[in-house]
C-alpha positions in Angstrom: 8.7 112.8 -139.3 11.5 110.7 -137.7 13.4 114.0 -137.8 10.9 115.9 -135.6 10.6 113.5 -132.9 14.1 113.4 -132.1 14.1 116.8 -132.2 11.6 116.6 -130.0 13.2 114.1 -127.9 16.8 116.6 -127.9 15.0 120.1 -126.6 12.3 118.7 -124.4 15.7 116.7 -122.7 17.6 119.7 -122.5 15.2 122.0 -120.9 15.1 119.1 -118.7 18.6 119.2 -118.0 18.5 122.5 -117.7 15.6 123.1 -115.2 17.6 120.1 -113.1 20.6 122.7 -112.9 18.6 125.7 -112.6 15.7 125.6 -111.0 14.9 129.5 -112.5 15.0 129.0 -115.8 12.5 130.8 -116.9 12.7 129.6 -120.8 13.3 125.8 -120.1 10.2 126.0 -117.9 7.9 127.3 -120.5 9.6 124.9 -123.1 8.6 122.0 -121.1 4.8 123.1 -120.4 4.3 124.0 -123.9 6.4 121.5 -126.0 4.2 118.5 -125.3 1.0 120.2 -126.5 3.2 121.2 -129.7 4.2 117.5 -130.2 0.8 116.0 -130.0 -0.4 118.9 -132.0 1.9 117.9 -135.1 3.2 114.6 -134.6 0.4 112.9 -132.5 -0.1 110.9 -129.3 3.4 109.6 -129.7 4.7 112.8 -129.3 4.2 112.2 -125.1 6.1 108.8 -124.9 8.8 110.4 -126.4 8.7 114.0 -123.8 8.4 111.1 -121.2 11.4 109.5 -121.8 13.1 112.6 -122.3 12.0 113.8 -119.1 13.5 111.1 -117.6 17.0 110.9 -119.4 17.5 114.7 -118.7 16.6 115.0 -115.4 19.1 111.8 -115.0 22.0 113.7 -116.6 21.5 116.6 -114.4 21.0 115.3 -111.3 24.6 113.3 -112.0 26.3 116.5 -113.3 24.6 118.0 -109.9 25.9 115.0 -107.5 29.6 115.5 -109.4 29.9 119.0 -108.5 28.2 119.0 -104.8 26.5 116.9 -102.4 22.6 116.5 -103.6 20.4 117.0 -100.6 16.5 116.1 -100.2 15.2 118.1 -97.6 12.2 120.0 -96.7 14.1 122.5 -94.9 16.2 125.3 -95.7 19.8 125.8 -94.1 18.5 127.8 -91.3 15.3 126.1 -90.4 17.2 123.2 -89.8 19.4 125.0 -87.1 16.7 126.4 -85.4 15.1 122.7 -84.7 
């Protein structure tokens, strides 16, 4: 059971991380709205603290790898909306 939750833990932080880089990512988005209902399926209520936390670490790790590379912005605008203001 122990081996199933960090299993868990490992993919549902990965698609994470992977989702942070690429926003596109078709298969890391439907691992994160399924695997959830997967983990409360077999390994109960549990299951969600440990996606939450995983969440949270892998969208950590890829927003750093994203700040290393370039500049993180948080804007509503796109590049030319902003020059048309």
């Amino acid at each position: 059971m122990l081996i199933a939750y960090i299993g868990l833990f490992v993919v549902y932080g990965l698609s994470h991380y992977w989702i942070t880089l690429n926003k596109r990512d078709f298969f890391s988005t439907v691992l994160v709205i399924i695997l959830p209902f997967v983990g409360m399926y077999y390994l109960g209520w549990r299951a969600l603290f440990c996606c939450l936390l995983a969440a949270y670490l892998g969208t950590k790790w890829g927003l750093k790898k994203l700040q290393r590379k370039q500049t993180v912005r948080v804007s509503f605008y796109e590049d030319d909306e902003e020059a048309k203001k």
